[in-house]
N, CA, C and O atoms as a CHARMM CRD file, in Angstrom:
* protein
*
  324
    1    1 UNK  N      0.83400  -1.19500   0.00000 PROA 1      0.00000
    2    1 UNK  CA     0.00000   0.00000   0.00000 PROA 1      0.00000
    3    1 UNK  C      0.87500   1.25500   0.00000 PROA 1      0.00000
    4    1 UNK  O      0.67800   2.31100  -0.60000 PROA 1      0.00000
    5    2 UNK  N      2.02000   0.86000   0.91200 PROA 2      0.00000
    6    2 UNK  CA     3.11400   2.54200   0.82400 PROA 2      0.00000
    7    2 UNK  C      3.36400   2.35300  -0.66000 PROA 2      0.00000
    8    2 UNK  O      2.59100   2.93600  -1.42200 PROA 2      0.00000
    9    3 UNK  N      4.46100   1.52700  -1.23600 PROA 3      0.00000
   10    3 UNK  CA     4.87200   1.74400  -2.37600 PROA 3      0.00000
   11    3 UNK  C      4.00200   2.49400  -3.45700 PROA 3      0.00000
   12    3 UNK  O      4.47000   3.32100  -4.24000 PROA 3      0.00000
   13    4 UNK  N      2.39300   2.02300  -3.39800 PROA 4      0.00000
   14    4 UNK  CA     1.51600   2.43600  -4.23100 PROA 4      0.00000
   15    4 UNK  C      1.51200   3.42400  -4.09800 PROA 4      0.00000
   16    4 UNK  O      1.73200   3.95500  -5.18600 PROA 4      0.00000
   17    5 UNK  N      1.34300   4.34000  -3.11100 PROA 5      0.00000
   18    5 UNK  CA     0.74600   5.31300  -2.50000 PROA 5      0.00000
   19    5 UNK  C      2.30400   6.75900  -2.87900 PROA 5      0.00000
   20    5 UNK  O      2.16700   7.95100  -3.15400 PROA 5      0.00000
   21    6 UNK  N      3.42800   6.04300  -2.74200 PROA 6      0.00000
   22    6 UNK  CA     4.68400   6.61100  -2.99900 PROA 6      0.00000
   23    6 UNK  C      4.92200   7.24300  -4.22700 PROA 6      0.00000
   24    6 UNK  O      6.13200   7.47100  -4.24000 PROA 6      0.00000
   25    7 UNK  N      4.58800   7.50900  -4.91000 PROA 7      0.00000
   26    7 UNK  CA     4.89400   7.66900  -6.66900 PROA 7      0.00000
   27    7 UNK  C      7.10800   7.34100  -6.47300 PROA 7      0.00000
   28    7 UNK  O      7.76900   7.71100  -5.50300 PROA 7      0.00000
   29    8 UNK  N      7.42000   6.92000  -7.17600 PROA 8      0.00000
   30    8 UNK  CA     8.69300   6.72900  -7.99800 PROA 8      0.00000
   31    8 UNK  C      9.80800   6.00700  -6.40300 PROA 8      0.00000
   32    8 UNK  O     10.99500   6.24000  -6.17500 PROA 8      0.00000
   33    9 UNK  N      8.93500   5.22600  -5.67800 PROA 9      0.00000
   34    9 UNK  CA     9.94400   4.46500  -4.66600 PROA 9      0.00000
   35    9 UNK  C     10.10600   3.11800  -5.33100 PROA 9      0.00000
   36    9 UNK  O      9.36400   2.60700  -6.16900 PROA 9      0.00000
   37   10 UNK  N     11.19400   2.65100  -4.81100 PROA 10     0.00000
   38   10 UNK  CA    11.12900   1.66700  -5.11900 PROA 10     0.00000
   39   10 UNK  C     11.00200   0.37300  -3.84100 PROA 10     0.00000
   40   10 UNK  O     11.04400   0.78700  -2.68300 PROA 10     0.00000
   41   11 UNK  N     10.85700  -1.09400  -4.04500 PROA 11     0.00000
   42   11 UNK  CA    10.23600  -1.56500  -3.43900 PROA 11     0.00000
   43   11 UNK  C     11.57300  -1.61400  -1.97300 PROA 11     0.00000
   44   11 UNK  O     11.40100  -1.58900  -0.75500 PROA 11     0.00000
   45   12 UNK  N     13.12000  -1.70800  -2.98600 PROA 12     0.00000
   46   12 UNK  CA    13.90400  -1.98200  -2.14200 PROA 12     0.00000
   47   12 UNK  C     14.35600  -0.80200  -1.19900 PROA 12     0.00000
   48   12 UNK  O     14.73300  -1.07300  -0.05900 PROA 12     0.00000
   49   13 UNK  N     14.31800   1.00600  -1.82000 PROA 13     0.00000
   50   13 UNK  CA    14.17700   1.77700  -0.81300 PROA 13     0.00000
   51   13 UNK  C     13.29300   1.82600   0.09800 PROA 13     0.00000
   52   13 UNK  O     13.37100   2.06100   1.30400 PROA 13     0.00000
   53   14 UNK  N     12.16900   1.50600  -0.79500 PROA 14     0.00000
   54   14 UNK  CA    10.98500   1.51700   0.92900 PROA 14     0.00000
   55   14 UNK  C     11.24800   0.57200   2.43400 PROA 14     0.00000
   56   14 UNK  O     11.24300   0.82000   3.64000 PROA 14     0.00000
   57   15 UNK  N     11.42000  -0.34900   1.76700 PROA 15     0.00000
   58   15 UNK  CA    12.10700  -1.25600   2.55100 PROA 15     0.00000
   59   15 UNK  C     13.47000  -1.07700   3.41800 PROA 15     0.00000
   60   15 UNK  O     13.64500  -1.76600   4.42300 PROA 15     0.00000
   61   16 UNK  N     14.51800  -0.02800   2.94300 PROA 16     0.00000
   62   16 UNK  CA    15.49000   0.30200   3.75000 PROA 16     0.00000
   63   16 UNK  C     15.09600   1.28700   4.51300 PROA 16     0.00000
   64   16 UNK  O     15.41100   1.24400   5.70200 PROA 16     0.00000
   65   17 UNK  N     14.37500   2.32000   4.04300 PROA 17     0.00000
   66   17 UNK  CA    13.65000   3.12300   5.14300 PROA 17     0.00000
   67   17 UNK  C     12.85400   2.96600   5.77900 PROA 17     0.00000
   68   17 UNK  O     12.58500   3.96700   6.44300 PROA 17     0.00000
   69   18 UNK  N     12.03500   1.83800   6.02000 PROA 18     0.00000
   70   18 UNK  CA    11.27200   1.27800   6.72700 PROA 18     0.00000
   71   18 UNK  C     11.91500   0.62400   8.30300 PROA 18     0.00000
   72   18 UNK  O     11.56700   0.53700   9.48100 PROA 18     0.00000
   73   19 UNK  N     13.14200   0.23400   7.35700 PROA 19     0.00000
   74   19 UNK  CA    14.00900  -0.08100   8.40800 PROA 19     0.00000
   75   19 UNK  C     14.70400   0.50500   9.60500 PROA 19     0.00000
   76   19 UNK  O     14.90000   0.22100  10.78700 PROA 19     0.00000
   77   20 UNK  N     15.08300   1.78700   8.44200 PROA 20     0.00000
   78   20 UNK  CA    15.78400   2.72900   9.36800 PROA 20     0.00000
   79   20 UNK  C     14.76000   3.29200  10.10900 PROA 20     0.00000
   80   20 UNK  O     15.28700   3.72400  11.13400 PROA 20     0.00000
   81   21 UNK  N     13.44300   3.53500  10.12800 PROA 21     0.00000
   82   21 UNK  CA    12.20600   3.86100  10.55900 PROA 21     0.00000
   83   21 UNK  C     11.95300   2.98900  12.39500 PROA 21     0.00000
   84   21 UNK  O     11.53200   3.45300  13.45500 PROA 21     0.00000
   85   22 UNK  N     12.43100   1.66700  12.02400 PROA 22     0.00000
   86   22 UNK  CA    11.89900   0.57000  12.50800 PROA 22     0.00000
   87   22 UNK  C     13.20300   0.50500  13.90300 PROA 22     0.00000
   88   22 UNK  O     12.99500   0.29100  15.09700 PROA 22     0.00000
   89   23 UNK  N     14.19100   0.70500  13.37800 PROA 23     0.00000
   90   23 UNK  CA    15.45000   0.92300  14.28400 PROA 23     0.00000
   91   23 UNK  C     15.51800   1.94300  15.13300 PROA 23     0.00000
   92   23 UNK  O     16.22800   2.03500  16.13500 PROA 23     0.00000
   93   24 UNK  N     14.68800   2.77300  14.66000 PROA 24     0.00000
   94   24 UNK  CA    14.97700   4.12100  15.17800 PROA 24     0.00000
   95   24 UNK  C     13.79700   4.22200  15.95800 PROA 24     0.00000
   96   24 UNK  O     13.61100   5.31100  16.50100 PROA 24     0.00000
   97   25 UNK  N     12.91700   3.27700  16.14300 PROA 25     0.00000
   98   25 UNK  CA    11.68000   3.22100  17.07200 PROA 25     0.00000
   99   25 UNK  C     10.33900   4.15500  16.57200 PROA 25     0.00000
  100   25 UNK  O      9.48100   4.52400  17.37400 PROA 25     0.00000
  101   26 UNK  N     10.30800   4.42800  15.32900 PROA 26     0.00000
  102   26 UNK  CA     9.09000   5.00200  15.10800 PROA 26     0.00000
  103   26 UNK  C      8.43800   4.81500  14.38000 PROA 26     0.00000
  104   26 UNK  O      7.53800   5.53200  13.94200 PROA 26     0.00000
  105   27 UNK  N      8.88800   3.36900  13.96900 PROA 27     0.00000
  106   27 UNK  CA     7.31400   2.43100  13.00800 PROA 27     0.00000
  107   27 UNK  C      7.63300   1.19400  13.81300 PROA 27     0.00000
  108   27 UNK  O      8.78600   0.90400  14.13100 PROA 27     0.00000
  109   28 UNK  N      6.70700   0.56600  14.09000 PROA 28     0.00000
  110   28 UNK  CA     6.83100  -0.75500  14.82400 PROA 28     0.00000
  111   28 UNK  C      6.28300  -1.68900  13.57400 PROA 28     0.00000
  112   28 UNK  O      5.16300  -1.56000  13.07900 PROA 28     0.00000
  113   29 UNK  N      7.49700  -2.86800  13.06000 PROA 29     0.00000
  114   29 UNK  CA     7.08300  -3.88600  11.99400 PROA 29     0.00000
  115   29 UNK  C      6.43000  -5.30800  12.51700 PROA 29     0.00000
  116   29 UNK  O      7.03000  -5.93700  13.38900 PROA 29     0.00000
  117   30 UNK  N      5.20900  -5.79900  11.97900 PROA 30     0.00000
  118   30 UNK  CA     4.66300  -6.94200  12.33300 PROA 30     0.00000
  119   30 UNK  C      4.56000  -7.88500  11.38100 PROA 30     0.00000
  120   30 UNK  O      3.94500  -7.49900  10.38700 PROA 30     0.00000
  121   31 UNK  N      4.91500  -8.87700  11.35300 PROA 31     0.00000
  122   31 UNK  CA     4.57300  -9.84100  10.23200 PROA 31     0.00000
  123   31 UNK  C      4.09500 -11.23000  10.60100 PROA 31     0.00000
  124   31 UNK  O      4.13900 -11.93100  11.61200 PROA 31     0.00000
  125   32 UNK  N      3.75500 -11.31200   9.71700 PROA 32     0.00000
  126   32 UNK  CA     2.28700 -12.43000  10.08300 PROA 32     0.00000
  127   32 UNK  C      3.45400 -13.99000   9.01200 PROA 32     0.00000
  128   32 UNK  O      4.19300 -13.68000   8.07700 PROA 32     0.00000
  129   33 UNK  N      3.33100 -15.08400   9.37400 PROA 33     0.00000
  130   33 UNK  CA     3.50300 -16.43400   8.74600 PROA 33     0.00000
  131   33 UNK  C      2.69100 -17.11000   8.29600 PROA 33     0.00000
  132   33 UNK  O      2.40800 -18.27600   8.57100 PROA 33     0.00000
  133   34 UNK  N      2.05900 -16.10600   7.23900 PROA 34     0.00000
  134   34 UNK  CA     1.08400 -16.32100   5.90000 PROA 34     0.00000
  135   34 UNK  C      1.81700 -16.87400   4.02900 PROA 34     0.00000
  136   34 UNK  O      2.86200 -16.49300   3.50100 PROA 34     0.00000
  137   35 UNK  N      0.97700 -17.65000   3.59400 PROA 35     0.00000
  138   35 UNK  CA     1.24000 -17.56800   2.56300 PROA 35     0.00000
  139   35 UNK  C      0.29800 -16.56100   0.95500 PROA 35     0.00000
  140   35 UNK  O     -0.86900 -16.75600   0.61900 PROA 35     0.00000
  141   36 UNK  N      0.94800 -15.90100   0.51100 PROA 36     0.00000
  142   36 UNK  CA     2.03800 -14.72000   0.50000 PROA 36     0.00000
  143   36 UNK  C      2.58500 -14.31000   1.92400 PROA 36     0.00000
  144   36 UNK  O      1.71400 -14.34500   2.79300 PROA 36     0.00000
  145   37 UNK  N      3.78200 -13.94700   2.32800 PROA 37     0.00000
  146   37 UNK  CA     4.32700 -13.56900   3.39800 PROA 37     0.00000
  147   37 UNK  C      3.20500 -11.87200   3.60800 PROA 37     0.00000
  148   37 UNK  O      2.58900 -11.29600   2.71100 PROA 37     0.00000
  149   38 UNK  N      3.27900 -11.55900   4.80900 PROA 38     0.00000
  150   38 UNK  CA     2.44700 -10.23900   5.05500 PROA 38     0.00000
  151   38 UNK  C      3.29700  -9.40400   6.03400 PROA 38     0.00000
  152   38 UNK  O      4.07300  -9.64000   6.96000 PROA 38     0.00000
  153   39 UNK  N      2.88900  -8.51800   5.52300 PROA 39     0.00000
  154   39 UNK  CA     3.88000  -7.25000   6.43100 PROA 39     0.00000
  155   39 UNK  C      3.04100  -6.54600   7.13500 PROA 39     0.00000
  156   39 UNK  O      1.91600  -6.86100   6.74800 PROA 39     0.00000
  157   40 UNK  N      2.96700  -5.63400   8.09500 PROA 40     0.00000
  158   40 UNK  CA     1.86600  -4.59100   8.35300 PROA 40     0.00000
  159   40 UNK  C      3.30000  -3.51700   9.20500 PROA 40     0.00000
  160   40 UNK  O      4.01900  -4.11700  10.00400 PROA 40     0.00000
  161   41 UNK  N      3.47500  -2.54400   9.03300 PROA 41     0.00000
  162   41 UNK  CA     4.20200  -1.21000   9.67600 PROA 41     0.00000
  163   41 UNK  C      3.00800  -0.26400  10.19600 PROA 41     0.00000
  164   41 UNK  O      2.20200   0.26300   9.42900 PROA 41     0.00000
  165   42 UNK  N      2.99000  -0.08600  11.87900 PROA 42     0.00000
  166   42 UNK  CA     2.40700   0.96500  12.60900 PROA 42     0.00000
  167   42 UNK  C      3.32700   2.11300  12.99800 PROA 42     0.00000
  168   42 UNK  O      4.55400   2.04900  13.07800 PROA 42     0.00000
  169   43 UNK  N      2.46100   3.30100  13.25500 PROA 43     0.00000
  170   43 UNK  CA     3.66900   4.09200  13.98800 PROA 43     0.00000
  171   43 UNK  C      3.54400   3.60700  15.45000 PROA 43     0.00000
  172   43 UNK  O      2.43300   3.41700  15.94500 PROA 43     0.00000
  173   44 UNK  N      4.81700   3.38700  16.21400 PROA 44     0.00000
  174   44 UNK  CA     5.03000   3.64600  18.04600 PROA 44     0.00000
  175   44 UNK  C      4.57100   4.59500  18.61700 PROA 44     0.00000
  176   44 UNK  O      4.52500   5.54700  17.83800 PROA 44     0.00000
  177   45 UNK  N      4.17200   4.85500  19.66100 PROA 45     0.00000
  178   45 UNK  CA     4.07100   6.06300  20.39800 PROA 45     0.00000
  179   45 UNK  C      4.78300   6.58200  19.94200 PROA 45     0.00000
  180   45 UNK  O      4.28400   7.28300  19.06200 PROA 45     0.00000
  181   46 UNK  N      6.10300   6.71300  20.03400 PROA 46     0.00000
  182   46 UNK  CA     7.46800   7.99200  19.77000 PROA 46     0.00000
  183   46 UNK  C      7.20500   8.29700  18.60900 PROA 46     0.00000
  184   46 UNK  O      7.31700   9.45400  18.20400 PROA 46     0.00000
  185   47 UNK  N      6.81200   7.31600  17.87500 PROA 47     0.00000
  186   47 UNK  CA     6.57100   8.10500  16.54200 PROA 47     0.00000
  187   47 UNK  C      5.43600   8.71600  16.12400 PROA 47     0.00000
  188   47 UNK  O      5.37900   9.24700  15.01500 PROA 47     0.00000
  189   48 UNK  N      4.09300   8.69600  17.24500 PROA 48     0.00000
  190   48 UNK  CA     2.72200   9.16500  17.00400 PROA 48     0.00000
  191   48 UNK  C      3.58100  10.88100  17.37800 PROA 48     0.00000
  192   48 UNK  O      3.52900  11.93200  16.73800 PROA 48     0.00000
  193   49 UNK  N      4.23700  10.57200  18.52700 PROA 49     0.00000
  194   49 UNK  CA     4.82600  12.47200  18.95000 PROA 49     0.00000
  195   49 UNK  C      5.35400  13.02200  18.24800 PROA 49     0.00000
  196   49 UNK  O      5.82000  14.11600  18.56800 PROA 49     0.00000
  197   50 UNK  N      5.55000  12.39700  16.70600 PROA 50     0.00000
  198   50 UNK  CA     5.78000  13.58100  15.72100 PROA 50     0.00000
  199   50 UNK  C      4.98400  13.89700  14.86400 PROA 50     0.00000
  200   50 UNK  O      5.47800  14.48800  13.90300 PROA 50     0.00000
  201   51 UNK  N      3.57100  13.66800  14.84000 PROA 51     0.00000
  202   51 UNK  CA     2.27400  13.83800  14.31500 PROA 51     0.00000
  203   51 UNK  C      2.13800  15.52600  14.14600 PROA 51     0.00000
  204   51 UNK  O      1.86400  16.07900  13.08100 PROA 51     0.00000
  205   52 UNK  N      2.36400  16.14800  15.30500 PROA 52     0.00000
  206   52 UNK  CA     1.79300  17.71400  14.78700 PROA 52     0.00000
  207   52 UNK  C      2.81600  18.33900  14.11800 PROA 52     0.00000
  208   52 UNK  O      2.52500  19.05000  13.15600 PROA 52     0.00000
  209   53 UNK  N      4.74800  18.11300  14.68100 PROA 53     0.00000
  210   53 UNK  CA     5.93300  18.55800  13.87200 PROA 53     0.00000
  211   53 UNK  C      5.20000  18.32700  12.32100 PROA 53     0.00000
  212   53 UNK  O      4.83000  19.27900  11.63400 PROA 53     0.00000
  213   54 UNK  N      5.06200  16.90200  11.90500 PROA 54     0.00000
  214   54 UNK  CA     4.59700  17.23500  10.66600 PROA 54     0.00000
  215   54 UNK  C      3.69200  17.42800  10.06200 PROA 54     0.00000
  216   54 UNK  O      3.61900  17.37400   8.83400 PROA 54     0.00000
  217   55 UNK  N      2.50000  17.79000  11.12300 PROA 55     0.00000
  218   55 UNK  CA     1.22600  18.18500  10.40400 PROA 55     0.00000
  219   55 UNK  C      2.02700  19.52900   9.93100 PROA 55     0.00000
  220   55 UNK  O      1.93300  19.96600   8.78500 PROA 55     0.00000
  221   56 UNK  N      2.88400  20.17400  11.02200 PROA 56     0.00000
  222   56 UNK  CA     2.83400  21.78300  11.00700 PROA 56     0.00000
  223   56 UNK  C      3.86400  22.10400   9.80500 PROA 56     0.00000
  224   56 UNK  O      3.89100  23.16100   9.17500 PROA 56     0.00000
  225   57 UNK  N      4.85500  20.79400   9.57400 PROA 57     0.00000
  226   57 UNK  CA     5.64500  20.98000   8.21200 PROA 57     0.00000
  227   57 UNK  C      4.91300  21.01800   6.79400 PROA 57     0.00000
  228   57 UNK  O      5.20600  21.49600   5.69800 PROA 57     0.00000
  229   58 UNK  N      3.61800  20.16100   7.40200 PROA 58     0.00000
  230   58 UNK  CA     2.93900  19.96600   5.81900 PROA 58     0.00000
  231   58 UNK  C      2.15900  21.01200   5.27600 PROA 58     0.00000
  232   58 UNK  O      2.01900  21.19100   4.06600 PROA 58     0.00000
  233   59 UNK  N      1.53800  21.85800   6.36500 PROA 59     0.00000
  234   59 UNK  CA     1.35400  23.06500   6.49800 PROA 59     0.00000
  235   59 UNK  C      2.27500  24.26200   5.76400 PROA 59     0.00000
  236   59 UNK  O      1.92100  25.22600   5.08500 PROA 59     0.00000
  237   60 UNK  N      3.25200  23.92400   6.07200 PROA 60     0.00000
  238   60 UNK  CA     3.92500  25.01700   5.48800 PROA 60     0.00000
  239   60 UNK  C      4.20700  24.76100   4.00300 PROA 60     0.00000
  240   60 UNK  O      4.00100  25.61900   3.14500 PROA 60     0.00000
  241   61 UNK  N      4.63000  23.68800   3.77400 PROA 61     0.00000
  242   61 UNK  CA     4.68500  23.30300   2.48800 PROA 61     0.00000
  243   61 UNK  C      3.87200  23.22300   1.34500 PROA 61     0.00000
  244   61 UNK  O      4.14200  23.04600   0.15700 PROA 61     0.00000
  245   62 UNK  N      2.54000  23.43300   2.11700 PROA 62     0.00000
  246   62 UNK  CA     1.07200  23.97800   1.16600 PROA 62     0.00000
  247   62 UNK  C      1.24500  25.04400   1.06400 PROA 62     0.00000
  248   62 UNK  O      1.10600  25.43900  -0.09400 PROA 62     0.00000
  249   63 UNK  N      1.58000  25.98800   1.97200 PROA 63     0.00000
  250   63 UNK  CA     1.60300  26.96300   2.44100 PROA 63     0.00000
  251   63 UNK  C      2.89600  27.92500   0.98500 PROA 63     0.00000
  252   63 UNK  O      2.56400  29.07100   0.68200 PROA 63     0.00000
  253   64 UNK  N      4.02400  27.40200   0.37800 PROA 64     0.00000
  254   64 UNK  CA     5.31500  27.33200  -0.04800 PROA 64     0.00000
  255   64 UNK  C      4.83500  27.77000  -1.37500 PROA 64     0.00000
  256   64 UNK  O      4.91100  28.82100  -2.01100 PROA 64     0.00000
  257   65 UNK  N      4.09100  26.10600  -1.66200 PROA 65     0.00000
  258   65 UNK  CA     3.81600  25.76400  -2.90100 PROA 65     0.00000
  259   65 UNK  C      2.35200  27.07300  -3.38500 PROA 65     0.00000
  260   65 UNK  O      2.27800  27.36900  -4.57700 PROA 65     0.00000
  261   66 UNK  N      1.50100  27.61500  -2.55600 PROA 66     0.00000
  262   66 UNK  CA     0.62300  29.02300  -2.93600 PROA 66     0.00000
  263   66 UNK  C      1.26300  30.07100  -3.12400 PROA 66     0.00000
  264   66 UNK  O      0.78200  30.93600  -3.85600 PROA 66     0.00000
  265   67 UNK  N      2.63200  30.26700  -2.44400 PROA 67     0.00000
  266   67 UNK  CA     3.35500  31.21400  -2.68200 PROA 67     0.00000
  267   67 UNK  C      4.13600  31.77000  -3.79600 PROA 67     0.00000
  268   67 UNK  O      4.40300  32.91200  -4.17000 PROA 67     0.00000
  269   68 UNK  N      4.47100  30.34600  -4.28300 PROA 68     0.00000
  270   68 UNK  CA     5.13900  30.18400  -5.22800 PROA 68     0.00000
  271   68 UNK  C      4.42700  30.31000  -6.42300 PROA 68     0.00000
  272   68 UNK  O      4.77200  31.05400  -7.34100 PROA 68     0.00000
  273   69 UNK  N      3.60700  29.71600  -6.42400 PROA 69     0.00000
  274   69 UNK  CA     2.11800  29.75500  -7.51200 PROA 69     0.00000
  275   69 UNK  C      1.95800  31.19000  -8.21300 PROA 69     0.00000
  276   69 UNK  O      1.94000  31.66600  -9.34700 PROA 69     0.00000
  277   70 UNK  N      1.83700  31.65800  -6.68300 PROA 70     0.00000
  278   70 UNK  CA     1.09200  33.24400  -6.87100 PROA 70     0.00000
  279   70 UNK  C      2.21100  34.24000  -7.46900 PROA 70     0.00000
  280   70 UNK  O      1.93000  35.38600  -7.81800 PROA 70     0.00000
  281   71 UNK  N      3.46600  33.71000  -7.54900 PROA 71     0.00000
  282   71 UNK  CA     4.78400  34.57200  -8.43000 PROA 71     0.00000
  283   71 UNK  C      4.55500  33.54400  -9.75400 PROA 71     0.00000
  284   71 UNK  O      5.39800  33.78600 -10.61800 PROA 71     0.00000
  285   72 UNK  N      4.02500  32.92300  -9.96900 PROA 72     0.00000
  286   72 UNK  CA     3.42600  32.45600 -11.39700 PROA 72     0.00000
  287   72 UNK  C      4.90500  31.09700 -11.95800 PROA 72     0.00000
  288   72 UNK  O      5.42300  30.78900 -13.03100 PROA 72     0.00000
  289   73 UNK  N      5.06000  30.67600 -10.56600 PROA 73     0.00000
  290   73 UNK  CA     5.75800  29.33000 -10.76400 PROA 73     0.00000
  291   73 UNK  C      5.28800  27.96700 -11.02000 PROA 73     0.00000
  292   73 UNK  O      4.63800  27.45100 -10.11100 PROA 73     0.00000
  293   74 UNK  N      5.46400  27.37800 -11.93900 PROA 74     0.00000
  294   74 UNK  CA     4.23700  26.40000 -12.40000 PROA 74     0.00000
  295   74 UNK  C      5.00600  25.11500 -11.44900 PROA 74     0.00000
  296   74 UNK  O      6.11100  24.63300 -11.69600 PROA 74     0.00000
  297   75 UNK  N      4.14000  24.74700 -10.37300 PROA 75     0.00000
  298   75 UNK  CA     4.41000  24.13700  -8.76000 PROA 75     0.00000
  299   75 UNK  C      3.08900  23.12200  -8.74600 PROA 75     0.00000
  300   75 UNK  O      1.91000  23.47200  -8.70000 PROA 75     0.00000
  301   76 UNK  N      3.46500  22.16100  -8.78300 PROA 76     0.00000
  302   76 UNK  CA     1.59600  21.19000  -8.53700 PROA 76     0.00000
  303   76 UNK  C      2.10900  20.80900  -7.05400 PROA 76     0.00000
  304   76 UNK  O      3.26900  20.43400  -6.88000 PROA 76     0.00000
  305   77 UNK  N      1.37700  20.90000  -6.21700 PROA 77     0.00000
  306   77 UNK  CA     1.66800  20.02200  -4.75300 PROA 77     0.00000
  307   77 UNK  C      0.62200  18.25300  -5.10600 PROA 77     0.00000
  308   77 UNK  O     -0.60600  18.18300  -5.15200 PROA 77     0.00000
  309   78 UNK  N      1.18000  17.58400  -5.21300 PROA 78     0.00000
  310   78 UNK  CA     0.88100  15.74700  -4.75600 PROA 78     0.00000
  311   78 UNK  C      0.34900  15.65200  -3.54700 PROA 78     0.00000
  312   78 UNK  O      0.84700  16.02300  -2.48400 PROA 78     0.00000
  313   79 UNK  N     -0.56600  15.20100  -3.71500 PROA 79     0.00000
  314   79 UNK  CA    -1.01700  14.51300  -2.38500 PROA 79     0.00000
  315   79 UNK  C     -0.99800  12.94100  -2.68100 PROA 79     0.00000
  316   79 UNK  O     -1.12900  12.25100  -3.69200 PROA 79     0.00000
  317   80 UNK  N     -0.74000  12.66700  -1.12600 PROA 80     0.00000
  318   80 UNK  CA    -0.57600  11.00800  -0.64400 PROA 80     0.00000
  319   80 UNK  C     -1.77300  10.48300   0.20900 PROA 80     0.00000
  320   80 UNK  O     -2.05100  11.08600   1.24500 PROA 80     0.00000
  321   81 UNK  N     -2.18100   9.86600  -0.00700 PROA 81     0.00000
  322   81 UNK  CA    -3.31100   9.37700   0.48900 PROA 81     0.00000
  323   81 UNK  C     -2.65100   8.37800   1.15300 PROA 81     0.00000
  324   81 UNK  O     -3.28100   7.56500   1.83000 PROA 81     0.00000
């Protein structure tokens, strides 16, 4: 679902940053001993406490991309679902 959701990742970066994500305590990885193998990545607490840092980054970055617009810079902002 990330990869999909990623435009231009690939399966094996997602996967190293997932990692480094996972090491660093702010996605917790679960996997299930299914056939197809199954993955599921949550955020940890520690990593829910950076929920508003980046609401308030994403904010600005909407915020960047109108600015920029409005000096007649041709800027599309992506959204990720």
């Amino acid at each position: 679902e990330l990869r999909r959701n990623i435009q231009g990742i690939s399966q094996k970066m997602l996967t190293q940053q997932l990692r480094e994500l996972e090491q660093d305590n702010i996605v917790v990885r679960k996997s299930y001993n299914t056939v197809p193998p199954k993955v599921e990545y949550y955020l940890s607490d520690y990593g829910r406490s950076l929920e508003k840092l980046l609401d308030t980054l994403c904010s600005w970055g909407e915020m960047h991309v109108s600015t920029l617009q409005a000096k007649g810079e041709d800027v599309a902002l992506v959204k990720v679902n």
